[in-house]
N, CA and C atoms as a LAMMPS dump frame, in Angstrom:
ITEM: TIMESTEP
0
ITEM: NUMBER OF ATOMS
606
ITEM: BOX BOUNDS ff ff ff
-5.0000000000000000e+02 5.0000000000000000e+02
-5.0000000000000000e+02 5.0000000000000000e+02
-5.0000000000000000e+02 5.0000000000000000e+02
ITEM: ATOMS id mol type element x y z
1 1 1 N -185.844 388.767 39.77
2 1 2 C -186.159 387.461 40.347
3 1 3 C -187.062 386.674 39.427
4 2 1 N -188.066 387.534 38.719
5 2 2 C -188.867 386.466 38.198
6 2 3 C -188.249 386.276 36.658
7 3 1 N -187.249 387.427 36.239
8 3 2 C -186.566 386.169 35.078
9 3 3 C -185.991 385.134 35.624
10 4 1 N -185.433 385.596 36.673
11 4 2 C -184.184 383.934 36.682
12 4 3 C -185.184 382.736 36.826
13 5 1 N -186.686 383.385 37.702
14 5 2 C -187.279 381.91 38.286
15 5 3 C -187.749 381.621 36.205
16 6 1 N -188.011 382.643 35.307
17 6 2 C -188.027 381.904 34.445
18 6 3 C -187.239 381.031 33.572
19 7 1 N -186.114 381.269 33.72
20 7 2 C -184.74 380.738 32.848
21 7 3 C -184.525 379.518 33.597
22 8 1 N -185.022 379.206 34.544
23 8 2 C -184.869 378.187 35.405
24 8 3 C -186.114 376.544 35.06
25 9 1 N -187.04 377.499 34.959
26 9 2 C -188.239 376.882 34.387
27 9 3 C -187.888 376.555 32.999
28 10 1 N -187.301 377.007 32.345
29 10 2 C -186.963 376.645 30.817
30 10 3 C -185.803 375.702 30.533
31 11 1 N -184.913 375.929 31.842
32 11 2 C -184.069 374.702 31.324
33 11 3 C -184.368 373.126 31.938
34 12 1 N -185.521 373.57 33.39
35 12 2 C -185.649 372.256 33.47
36 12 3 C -186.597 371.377 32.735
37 13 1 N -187.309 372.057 31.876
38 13 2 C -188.319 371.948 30.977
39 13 3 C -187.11 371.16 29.428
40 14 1 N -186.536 371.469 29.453
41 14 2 C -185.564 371.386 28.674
42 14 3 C -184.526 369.984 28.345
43 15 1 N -184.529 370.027 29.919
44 15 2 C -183.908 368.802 30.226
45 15 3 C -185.098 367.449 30.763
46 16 1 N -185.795 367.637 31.049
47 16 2 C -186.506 366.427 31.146
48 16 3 C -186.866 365.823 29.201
49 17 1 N -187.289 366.713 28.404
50 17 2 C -187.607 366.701 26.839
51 17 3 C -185.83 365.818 26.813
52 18 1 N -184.864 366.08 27.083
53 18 2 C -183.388 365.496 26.695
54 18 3 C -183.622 364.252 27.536
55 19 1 N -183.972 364.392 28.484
56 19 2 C -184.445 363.056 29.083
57 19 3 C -185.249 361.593 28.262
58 20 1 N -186.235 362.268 28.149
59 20 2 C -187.631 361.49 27.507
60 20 3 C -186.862 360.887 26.361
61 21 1 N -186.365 362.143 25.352
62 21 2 C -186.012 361.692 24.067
63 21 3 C -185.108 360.348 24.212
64 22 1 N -183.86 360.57 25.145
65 22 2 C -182.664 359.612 25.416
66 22 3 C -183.285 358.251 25.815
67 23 1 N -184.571 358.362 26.449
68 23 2 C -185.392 356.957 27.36
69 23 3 C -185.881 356.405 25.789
70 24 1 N -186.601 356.838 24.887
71 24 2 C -187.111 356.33 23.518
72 24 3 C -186.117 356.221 22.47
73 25 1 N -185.2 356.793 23.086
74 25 2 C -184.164 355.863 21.744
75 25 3 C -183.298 354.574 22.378
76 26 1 N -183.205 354.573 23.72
77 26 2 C -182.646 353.52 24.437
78 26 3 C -183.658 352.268 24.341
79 27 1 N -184.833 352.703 24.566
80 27 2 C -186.175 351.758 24.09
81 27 3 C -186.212 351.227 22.684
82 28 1 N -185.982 352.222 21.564
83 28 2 C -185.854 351.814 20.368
84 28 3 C -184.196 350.76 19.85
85 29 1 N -183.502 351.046 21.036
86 29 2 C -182.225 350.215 20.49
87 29 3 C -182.384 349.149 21.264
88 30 1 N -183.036 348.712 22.357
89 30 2 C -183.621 347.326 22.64
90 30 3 C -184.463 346.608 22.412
91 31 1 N -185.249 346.855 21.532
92 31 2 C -186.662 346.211 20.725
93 31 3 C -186.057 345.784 19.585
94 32 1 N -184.812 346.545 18.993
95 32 2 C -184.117 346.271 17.533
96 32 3 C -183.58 344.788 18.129
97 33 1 N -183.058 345.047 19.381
98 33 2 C -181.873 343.935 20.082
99 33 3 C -182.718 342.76 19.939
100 34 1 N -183.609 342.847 20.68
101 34 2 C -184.442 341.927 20.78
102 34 3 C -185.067 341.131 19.489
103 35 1 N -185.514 341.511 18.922
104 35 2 C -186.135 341.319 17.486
105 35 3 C -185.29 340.353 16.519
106 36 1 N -183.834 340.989 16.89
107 36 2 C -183.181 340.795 15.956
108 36 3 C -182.628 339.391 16.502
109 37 1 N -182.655 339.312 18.133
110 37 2 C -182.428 337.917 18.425
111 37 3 C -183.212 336.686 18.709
112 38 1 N -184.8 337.246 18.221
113 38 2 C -185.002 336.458 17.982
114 38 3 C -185.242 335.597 16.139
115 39 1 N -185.24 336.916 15.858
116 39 2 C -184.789 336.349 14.499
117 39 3 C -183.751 335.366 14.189
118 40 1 N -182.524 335.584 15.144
119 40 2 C -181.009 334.797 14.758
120 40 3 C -181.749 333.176 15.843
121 41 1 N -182.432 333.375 16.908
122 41 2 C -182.801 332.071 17.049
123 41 3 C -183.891 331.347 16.458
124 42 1 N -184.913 331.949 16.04
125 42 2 C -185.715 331.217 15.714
126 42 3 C -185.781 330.864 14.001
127 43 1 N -185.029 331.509 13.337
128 43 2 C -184.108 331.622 11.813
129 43 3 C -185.997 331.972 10.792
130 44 1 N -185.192 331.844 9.614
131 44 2 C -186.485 332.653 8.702
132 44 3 C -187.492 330.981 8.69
133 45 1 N -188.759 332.173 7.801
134 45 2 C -189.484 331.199 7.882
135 45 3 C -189.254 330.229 6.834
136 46 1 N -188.025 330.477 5.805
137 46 2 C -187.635 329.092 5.018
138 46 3 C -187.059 327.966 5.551
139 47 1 N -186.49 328.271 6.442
140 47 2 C -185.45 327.347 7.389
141 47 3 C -186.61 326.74 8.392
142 48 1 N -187.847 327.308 8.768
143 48 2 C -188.731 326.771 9.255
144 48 3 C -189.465 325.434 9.01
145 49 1 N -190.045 326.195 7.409
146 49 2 C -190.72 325.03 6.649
147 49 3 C -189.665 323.779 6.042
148 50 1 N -188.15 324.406 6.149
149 50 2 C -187.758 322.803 5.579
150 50 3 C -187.212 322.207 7.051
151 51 1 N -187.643 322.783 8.413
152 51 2 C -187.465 321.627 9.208
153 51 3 C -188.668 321.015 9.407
154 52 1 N -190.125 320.871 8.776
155 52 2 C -190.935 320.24 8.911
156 52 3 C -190.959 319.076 7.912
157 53 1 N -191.702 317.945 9.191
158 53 2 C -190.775 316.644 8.598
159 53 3 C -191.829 316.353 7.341
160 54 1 N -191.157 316.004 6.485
161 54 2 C -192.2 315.307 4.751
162 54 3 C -193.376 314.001 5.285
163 55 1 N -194.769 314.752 4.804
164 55 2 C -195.781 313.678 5.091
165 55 3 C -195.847 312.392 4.111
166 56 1 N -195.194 310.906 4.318
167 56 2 C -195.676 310.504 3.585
168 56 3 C -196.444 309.246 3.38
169 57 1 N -197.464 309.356 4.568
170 57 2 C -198.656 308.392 4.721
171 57 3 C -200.187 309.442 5.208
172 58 1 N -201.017 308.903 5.46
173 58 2 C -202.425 309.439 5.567
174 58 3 C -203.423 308.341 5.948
175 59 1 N -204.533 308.599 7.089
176 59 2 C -205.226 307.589 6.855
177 59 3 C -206.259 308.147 7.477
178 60 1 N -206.904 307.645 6.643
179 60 2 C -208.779 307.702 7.229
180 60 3 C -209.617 306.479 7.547
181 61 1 N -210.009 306.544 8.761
182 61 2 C -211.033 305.96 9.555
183 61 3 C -212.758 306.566 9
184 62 1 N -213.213 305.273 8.354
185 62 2 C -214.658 305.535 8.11
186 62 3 C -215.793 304.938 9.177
187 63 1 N -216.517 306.117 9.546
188 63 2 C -217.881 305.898 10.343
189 63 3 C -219.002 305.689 9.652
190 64 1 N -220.011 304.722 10.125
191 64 2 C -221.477 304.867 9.483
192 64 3 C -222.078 306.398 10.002
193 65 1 N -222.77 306.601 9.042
194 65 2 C -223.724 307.832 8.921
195 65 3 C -224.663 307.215 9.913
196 66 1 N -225.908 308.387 10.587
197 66 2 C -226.974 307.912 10.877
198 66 3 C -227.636 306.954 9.911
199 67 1 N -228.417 305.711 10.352
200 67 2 C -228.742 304.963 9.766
201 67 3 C -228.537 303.985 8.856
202 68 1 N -226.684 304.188 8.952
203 68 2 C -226.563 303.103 7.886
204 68 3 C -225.312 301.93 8.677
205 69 1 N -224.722 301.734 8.216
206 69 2 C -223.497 300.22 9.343
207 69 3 C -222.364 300.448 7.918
208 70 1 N -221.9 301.117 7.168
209 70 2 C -220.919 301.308 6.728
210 70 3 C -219.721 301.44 7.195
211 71 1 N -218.77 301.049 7.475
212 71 2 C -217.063 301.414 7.837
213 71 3 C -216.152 300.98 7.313
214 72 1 N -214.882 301.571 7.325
215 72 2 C -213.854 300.65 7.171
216 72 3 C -212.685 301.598 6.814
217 73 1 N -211.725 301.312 6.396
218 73 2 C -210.263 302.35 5.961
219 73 3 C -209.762 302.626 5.134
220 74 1 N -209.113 304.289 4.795
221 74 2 C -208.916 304.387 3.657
222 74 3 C -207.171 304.739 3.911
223 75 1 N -206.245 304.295 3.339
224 75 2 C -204.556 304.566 3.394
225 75 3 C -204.276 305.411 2.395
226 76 1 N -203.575 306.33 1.973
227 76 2 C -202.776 307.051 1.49
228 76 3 C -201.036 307.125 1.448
229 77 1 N -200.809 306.701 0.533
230 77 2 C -198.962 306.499 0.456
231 77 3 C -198.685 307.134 -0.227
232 78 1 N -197.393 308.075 -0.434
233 78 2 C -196.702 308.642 -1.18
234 78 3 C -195.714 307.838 -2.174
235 79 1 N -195.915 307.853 -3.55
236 79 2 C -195.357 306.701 -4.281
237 79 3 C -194.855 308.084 -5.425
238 80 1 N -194.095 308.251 -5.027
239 80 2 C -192.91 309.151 -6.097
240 80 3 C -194.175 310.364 -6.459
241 81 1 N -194.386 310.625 -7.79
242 81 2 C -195.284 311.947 -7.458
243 81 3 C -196.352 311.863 -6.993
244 82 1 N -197.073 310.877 -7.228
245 82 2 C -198.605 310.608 -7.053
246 82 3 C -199.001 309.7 -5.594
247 83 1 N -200.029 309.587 -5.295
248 83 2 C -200.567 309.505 -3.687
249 83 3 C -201.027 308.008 -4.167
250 84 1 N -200.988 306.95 -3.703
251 84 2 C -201.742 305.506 -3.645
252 84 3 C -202.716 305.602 -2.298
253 85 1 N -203.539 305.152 -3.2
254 85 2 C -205.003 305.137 -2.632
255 85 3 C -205.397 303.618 -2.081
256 86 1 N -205.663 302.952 -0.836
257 86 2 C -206.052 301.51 -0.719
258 86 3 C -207.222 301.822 0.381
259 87 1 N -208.197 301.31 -0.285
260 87 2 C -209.108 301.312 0.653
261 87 3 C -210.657 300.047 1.284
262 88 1 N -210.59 299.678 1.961
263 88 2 C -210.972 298.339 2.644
264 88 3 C -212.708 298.778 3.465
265 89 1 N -213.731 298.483 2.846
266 89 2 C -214.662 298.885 3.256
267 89 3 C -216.023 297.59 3.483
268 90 1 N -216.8 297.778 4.593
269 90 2 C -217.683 296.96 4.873
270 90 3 C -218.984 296.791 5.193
271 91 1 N -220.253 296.309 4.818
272 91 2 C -221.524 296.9 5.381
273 91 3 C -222.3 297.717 4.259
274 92 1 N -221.759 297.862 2.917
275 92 2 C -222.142 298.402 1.98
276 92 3 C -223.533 296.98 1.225
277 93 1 N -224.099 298.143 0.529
278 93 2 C -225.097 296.898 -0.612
279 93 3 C -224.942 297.235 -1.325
280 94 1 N -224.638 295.412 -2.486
281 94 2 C -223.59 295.445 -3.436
282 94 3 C -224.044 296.182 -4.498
283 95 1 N -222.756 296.587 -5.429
284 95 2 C -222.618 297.131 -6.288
285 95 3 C -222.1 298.549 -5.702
286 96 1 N -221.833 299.266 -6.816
287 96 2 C -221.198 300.525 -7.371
288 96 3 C -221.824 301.603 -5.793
289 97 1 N -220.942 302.732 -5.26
290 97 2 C -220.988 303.838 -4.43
291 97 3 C -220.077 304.833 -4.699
292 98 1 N -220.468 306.006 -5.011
293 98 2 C -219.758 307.204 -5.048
294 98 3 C -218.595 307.051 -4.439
295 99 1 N -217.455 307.755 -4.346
296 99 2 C -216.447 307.881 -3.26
297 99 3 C -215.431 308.544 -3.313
298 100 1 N -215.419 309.72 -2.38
299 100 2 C -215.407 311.264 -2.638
300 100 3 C -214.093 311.604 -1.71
301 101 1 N -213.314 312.647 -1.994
302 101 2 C -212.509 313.397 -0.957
303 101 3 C -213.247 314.583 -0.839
304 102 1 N -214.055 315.066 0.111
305 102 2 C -214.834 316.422 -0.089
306 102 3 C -214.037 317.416 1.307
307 103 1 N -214.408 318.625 1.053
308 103 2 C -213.63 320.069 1.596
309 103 3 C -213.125 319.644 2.712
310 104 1 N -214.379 319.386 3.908
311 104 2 C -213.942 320.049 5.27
312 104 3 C -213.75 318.597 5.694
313 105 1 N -213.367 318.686 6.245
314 105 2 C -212.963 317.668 7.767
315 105 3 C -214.276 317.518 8.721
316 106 1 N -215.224 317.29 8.467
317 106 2 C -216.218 317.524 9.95
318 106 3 C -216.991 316.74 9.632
319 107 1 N -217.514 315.495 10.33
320 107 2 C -218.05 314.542 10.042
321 107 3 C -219.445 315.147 11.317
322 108 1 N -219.635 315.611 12.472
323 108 2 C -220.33 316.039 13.036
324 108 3 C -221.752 316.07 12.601
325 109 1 N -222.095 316.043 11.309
326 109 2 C -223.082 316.174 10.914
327 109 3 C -224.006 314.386 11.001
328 110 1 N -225.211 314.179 11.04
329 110 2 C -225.115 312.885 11.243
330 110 3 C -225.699 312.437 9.689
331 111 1 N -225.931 313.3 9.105
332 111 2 C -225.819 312.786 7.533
333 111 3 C -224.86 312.618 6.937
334 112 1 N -223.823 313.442 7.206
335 112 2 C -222.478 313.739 6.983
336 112 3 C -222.686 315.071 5.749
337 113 1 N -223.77 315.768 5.571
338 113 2 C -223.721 317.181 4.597
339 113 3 C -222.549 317.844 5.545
340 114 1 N -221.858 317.953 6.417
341 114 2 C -221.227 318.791 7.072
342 114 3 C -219.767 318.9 6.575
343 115 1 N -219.492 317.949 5.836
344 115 2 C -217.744 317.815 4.918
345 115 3 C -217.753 318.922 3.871
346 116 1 N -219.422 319.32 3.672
347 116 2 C -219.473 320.217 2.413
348 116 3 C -219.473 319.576 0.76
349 117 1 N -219.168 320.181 0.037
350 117 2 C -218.998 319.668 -1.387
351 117 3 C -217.526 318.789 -1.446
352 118 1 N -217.121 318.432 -2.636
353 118 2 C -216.121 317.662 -3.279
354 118 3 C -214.905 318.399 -3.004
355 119 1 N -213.771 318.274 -2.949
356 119 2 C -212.755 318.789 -2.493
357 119 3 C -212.731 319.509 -4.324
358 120 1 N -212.396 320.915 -4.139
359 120 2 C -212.114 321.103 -5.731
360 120 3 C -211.687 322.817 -5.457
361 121 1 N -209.946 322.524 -5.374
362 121 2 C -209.661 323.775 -5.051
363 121 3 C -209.114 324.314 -6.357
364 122 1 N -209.423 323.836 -7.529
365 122 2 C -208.973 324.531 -9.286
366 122 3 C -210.534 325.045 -9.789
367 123 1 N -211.605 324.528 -8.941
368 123 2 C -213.09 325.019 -9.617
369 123 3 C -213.717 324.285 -11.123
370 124 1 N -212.828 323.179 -10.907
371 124 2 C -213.218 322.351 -12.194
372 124 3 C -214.865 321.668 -11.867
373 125 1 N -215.038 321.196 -13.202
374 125 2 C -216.696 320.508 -13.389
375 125 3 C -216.649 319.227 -12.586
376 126 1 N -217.17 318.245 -12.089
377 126 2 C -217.579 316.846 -12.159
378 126 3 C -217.201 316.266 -12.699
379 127 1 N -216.339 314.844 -12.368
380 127 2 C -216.116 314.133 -13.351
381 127 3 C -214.986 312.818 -12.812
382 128 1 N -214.923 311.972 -13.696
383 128 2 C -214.209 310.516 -13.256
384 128 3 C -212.853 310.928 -13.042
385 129 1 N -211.841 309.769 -12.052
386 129 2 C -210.819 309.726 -11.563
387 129 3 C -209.741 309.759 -12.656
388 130 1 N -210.081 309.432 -14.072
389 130 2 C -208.989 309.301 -14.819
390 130 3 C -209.398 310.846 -15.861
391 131 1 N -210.49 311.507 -15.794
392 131 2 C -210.835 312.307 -16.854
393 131 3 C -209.841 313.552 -16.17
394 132 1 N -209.195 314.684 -17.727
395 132 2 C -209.1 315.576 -17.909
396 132 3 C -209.783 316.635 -16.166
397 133 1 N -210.76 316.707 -17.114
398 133 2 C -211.601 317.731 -15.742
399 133 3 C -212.584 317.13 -14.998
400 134 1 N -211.881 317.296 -13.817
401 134 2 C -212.784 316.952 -12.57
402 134 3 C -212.374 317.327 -11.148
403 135 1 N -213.201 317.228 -10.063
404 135 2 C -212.494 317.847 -8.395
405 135 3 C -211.122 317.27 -8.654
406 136 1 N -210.837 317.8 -7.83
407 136 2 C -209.316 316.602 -6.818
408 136 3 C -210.27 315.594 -6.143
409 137 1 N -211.428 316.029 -5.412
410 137 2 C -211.757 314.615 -4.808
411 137 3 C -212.734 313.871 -5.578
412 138 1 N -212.245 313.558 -6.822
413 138 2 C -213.376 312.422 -7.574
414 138 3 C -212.345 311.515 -7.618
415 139 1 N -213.087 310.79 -6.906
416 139 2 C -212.171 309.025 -6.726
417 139 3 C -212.897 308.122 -7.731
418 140 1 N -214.311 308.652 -8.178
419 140 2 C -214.859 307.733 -9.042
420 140 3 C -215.949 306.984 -8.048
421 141 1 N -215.679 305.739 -8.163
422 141 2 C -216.724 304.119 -7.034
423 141 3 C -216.127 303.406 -6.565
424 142 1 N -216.832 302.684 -5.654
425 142 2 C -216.118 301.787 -4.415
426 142 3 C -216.671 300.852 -5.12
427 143 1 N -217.056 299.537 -5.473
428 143 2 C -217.969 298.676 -5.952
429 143 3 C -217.779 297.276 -4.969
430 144 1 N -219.132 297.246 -4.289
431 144 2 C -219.192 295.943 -3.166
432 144 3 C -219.722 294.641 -3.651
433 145 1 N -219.662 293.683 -3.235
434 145 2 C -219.577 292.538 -3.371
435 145 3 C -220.957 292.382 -2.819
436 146 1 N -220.977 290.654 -2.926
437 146 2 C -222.382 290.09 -2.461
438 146 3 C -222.646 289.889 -0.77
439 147 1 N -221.192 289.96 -0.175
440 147 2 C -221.386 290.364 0.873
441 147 3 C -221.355 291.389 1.467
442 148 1 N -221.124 292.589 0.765
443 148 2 C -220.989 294.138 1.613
444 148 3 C -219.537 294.519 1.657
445 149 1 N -218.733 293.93 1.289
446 149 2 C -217.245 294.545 1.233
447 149 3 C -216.736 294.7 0.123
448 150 1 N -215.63 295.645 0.378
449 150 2 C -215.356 296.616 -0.975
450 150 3 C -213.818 296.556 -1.143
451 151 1 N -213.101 296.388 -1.855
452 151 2 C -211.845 296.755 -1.808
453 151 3 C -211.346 297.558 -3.402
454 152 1 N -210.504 298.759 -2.852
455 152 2 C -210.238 299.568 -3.964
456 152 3 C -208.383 299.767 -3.863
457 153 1 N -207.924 300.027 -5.19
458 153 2 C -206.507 300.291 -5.131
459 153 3 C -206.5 301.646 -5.92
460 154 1 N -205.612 302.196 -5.897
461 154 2 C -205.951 303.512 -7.259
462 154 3 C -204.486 304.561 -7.137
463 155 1 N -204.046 304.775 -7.768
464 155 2 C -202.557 305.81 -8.013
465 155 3 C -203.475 307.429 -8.272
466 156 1 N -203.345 308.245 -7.643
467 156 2 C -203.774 309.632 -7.908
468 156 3 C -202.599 310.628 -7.918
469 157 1 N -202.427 311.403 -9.308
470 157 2 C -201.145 312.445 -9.039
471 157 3 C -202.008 313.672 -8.9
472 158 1 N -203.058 314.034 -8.351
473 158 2 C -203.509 315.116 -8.179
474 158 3 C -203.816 315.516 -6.746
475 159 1 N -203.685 314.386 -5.893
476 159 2 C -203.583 314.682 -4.508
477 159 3 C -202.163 314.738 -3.838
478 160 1 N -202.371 315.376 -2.954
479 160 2 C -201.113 316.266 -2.454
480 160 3 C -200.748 315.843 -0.597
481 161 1 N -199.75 315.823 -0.098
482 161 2 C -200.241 316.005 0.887
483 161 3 C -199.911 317.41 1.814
484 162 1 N -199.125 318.681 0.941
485 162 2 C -199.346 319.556 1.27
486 162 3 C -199.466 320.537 0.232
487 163 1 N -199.761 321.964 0.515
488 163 2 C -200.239 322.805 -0.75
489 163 3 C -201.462 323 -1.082
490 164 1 N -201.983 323.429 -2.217
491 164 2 C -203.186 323.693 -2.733
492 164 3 C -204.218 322.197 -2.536
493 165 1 N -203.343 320.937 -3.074
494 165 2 C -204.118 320.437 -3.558
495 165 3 C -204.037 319.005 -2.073
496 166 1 N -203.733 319.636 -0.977
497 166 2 C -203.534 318.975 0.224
498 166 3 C -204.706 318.141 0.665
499 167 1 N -204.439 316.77 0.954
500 167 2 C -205.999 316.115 1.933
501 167 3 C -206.016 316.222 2.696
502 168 1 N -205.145 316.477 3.419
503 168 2 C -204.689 316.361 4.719
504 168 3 C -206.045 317.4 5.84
505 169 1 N -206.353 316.438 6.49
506 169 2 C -207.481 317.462 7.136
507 169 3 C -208.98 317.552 6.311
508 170 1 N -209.109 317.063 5.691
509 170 2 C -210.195 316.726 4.677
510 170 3 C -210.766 315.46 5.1
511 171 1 N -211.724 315.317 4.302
512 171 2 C -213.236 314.083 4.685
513 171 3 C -213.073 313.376 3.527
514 172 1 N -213.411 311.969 3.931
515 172 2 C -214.143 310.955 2.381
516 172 3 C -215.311 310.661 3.079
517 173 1 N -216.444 310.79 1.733
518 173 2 C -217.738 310.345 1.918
519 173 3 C -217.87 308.704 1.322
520 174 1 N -218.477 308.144 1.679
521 174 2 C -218.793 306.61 0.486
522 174 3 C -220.518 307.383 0.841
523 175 1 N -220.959 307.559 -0.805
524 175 2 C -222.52 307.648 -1.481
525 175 3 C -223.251 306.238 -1.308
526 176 1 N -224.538 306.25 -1.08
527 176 2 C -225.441 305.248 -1.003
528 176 3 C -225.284 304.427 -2.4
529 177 1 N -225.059 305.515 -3.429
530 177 2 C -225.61 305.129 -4.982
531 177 3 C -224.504 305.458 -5.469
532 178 1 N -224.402 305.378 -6.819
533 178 2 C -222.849 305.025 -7.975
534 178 3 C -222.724 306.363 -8.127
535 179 1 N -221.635 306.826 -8.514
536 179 2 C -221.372 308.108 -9.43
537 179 3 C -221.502 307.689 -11.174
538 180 1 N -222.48 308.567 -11.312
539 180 2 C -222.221 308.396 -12.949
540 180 3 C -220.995 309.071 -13.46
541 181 1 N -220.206 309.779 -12.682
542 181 2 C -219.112 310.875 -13.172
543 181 3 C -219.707 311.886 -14.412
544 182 1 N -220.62 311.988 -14.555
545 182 2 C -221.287 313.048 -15.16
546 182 3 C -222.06 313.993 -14.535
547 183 1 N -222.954 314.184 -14.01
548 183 2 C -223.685 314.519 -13.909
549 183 3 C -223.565 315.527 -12.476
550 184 1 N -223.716 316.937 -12.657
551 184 2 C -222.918 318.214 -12.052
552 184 3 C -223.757 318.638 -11.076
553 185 1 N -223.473 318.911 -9.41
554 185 2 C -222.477 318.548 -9.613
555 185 3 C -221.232 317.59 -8.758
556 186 1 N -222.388 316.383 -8.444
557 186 2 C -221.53 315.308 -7.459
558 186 3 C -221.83 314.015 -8.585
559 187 1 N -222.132 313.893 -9.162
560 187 2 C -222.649 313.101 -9.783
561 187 3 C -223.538 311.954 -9.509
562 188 1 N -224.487 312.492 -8.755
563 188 2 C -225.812 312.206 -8.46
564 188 3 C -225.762 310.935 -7.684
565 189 1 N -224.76 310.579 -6.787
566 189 2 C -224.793 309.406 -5.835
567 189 3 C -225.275 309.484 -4.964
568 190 1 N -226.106 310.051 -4.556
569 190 2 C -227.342 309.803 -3.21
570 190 3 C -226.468 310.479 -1.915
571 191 1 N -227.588 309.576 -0.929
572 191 2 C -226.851 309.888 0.566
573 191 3 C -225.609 309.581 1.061
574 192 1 N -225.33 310.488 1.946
575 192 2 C -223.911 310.088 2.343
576 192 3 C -223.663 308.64 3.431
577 193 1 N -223.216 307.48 2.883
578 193 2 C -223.48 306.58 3.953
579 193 3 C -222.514 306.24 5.051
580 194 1 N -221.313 306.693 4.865
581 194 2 C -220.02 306.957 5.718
582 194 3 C -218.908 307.904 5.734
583 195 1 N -218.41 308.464 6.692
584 195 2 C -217.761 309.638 6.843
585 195 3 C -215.97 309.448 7.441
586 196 1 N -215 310.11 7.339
587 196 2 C -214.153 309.477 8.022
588 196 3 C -213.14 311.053 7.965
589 197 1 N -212.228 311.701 8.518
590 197 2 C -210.99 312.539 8.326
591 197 3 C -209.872 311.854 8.199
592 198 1 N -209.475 312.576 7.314
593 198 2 C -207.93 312.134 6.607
594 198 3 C -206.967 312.665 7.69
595 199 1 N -206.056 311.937 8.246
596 199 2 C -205.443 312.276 9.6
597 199 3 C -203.504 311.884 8.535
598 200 1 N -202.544 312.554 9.622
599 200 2 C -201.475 312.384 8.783
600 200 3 C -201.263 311.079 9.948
601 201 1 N -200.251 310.283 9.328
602 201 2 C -200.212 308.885 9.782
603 201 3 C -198.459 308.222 9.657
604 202 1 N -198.06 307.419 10.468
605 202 2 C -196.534 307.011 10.498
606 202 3 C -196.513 306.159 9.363
């Protein structure tokens, strides 16, 4: 009696293990199913990125900093490789102001130190809008008039609006004081007197 009750014990031991195994491969051939359909609907991620539509405008809204009455707008157009720059500014005192694409996006700060440094994702030195080496965001100067307004035009092939060298989501500062474009490593234009994020735009 007590072999059979053991031979009995061994095969049902036996068969639940034939069980289990059959439940984890039935599990494993519906996770494949699955996976695989959503792969066929939702397609690779190349077919992804070329259904995202091509950016090719940008615009930034400038705020005064604490303490100062600076504002006004900066546009971004896509003109075959390079980005056109137009920008319309007011409330400045005249003459020459820095005027920067710097890292972050976050104007929150009420100095505006909160954008961080110059946009400069190659790690280059300081330096003017037309020189060899310098950020991506050296725009060079805004230069205002006798009444406080500024108007700038400018072609840049080093801004992007996606990739490494992307604005998109990024800050412009306008400096109290000029950029000398020398001098490392913002080129010594003072306080920040207006802030704005580069937003993508119709």
């Amino acid at each position: 009696m007590k072999k059979k009750r053991l031979g009995f014990s061994w095969l049902l031991v036996a068969g639940l293990l034939i069980f289990v195994s059959a439940c984890n491969n039935a599990s494993q051939r519906n996770s494949g199913q699955e996976e695989s359909g959503s792969v066929n609907a939702i397609g690779t991620t190349a077919q992804l990125e070329s259904a995202v539509p091509t950016i090719n405008k940008a615009v930034c809204v400038l705020h005064p900093t604490e303490g100062n009455n600076v504002s006004g707008m900066v546009t971004f157009t896509r003109e075959g490789s390079a980005i056109k720059v137009v920008a319309h500014l007011q409330g400045l005192t005249p003459g020459k102001h820095g005027f920067h694409i710097h890292e972050l996006g976050d104007c929150s700060a009420a100095d505006g130190t909160s954008t961080g440094g110059h946009f400069n994702p190659e790690n280059k030195k300081h330096g003017g809008p037309t020189d060899s080496e310098r950020h991506v965001g050296d725009m060079g100067n805004i230069e205002a008039g006798a009444d406080g307004t500024a108007n700038l035009e400018l072609s840049d092939a080093l801004l992007a609006f996606s990739g490494k060298h992307s604005i998109i989501g990024r800050a412009i500062i306008v400096h109290a004081g000029e950029d000398d474009l020398t001098s490392q490593p913002t080129g010594a234009a003072g306080a920040r007197v207006a802030c704005g994020v580069i937003g993508i735009a119709e």
